[in-house]
DOGUKE-199244 format. One line per 10 residues: number of its first residue (from 1); their letters; for each residue y, z, x of N, C-alpha, C, CB. Coordinates in nm, 4 decimals. Atoms other than C-alpha are relative to their C-alpha. Glycine has a CB too. Example, Ala and Ser with C-alpha at 12.3 -4.5 7.8 and 13.67 -1.06 7.14 Angstrom:
2
1) AS) -0.1190:0.0000:0.0890:-0.4500:0.7800:1.2300:0.1200:0.0000:0.0900:0.0027:0.1246:-0.0992 ~ -0.1190:-0.0060:-0.0820:-0.1060:0.7140:1.3670:0.1090:0.0730:-0.0770:0.0462:-0.1415:0.0414
***
This chain:
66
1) XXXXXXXXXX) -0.1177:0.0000:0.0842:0.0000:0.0000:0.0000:0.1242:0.0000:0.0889:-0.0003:0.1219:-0.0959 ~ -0.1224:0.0218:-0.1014:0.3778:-0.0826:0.1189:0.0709:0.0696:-0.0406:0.0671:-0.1208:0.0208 ~ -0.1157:-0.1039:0.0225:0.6221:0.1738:0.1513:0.1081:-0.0797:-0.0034:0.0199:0.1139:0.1083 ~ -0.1082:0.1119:0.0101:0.8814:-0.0479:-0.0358:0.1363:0.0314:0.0472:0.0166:-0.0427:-0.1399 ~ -0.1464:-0.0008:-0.0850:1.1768:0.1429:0.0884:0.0169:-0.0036:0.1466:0.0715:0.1190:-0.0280 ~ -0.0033:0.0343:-0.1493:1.0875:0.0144:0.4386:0.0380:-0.1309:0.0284:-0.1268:0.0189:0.0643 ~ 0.0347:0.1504:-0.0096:1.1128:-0.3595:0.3390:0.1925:-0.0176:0.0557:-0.0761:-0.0980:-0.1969 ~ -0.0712:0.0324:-0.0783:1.4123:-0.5229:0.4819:-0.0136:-0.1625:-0.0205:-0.0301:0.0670:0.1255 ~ -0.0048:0.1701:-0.0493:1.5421:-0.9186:0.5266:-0.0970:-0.0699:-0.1599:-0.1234:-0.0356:0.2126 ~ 0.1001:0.0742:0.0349:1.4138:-1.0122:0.1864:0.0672:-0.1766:-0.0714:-0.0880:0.1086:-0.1133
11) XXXXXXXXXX) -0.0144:0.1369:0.0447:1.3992:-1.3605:0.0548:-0.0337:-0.0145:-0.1315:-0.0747:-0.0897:0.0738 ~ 0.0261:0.0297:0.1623:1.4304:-1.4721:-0.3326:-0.0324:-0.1189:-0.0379:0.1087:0.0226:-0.0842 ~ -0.0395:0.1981:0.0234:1.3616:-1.8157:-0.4452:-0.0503:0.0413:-0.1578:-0.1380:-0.1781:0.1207 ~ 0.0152:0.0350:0.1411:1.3324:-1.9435:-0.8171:0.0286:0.0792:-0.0696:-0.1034:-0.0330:-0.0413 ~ -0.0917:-0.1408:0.1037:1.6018:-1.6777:-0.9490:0.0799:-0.1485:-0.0819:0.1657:0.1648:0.1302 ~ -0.0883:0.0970:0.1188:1.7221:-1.8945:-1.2700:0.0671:0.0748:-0.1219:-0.1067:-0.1118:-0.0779 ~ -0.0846:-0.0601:0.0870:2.0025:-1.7548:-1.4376:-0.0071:-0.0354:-0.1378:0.1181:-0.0182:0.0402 ~ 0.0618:0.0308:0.1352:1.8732:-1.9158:-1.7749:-0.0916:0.1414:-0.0320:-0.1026:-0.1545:0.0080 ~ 0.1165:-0.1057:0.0627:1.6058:-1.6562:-1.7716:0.1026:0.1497:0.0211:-0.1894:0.0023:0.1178 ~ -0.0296:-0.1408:-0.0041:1.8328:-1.3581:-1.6953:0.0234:0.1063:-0.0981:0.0872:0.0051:0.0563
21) XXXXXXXXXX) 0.0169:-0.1335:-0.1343:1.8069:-1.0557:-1.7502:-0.1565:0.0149:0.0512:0.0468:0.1852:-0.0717 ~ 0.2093:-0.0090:-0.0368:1.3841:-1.0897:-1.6603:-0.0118:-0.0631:0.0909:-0.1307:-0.0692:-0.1058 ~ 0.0435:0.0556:-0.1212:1.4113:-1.3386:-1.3901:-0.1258:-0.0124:0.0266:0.0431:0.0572:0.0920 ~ 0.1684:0.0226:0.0184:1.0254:-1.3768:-1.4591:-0.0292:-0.0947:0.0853:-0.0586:-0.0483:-0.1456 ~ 0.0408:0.1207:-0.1030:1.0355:-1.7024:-1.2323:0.0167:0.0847:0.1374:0.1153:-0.1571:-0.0075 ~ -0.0686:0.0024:-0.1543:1.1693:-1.5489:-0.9336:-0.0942:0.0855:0.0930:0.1681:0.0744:0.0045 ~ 0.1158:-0.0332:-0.0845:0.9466:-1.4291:-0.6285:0.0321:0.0213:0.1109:-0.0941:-0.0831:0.0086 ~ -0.0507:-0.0683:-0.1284:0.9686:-1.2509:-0.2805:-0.1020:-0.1531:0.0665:-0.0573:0.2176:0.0416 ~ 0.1011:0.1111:-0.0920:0.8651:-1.5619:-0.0409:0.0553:0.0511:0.1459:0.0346:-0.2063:-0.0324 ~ 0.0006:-0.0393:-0.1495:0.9635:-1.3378:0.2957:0.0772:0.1112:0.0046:0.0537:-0.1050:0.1004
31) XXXXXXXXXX) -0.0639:-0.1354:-0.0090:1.0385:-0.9827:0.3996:-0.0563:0.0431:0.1334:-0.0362:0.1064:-0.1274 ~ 0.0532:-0.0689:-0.0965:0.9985:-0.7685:0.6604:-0.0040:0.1292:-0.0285:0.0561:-0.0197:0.1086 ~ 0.0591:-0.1080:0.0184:0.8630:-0.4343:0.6837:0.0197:0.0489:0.1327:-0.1329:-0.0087:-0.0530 ~ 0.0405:-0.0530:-0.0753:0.9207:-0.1377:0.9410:-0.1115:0.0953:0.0184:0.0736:0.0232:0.0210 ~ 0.1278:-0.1275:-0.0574:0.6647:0.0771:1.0738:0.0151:0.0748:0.0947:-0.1261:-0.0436:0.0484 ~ -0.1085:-0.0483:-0.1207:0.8082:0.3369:1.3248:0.1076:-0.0205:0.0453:-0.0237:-0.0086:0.0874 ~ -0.0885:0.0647:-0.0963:0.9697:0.1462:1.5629:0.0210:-0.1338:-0.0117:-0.0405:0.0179:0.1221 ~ -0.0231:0.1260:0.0047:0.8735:-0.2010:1.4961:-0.0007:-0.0920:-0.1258:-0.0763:-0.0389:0.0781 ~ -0.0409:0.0383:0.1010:0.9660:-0.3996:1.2804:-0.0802:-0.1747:-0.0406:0.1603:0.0157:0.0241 ~ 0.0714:0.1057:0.0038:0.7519:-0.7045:1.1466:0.0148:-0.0835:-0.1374:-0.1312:0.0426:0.0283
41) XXXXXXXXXX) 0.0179:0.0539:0.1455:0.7446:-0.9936:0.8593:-0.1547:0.0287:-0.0872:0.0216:-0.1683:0.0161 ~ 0.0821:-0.0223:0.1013:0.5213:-0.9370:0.5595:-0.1209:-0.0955:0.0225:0.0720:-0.0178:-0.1311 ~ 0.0934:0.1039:0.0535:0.1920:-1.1427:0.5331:-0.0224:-0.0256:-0.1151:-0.1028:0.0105:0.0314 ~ 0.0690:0.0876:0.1466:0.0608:-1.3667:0.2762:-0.0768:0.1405:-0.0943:-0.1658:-0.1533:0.0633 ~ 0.0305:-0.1460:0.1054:-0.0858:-1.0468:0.1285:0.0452:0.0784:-0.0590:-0.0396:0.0789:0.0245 ~ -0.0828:-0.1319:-0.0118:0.1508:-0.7998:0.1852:0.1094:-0.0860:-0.1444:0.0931:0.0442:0.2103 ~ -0.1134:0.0979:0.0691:0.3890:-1.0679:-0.0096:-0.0703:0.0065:-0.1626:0.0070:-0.1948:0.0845 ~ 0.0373:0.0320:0.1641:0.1529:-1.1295:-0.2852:-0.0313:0.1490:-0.0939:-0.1643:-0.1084:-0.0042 ~ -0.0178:-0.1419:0.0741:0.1288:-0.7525:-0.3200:0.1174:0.0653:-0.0823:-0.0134:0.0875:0.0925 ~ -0.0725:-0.0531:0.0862:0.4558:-0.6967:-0.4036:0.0655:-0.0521:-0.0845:0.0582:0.0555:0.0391
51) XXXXXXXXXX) -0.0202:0.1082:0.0988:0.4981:-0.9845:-0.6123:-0.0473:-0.0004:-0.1494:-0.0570:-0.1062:0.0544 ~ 0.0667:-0.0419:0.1403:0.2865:-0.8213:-0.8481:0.0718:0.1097:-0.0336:-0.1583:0.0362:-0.0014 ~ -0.0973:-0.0834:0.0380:0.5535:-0.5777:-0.8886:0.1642:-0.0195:-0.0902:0.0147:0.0431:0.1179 ~ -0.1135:0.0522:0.0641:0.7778:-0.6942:-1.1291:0.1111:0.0592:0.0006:-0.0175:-0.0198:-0.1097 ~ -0.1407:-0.0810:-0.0454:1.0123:-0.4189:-1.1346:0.0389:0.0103:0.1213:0.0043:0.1296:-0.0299 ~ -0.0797:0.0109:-0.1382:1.0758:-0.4034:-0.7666:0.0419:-0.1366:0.0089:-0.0869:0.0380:0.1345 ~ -0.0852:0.1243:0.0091:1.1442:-0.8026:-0.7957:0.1363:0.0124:-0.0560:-0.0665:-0.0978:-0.0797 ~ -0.1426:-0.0249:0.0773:1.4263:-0.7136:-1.0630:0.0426:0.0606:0.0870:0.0180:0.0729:-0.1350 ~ -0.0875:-0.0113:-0.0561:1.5440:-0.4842:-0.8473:0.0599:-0.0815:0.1529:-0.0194:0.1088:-0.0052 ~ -0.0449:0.0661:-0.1237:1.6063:-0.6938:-0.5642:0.0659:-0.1374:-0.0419:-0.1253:-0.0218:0.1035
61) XXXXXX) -0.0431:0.1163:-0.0088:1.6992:-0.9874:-0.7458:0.1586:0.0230:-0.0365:-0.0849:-0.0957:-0.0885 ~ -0.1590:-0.0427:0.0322:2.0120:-0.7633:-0.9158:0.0622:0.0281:0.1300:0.0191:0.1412:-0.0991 ~ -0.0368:-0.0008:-0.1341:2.0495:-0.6396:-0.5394:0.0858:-0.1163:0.0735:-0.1167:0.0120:0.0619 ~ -0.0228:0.1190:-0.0175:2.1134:-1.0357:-0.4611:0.1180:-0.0255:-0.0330:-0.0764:-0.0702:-0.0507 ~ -0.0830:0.0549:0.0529:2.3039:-1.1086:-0.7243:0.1332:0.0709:0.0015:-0.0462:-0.0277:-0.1079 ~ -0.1608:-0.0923:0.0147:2.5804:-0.7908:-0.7616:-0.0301:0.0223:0.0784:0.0635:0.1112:-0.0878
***
């Protein structure tokens, strides 16, 4: 599991202001994550893990936007 308040650098794509306020299209396609000291991008896993998190998407896509 990802300690989401570690993530960092993230990336949004397919935020369509038609759908707002749910942004249901929109999807993390790159983040990074620290761990101690170092600091690394997400894998294809790690990504599709928190993609299944709909509410942490919203919040990052309002993050984006305001």
């Amino acid at each position: 599991m990802i300690d989401k308040t570690k993530i960092s650098n993230v990336v949004i794509e397919d935020i369509d202001m038609k759908d707002c306020p749910d942004f249901c299209d929109a999807n993390i396609t790159s983040a990074d994550v620290t761990e101690g000291d170092v600091t690394r991008e997400l894998t294809d896993k790690e990504l599709d893990e928190i993609n299944e998190d709909g509410e942490y998407i919203l919040e990052e896509v309002h993050k984006f936007l305001y």
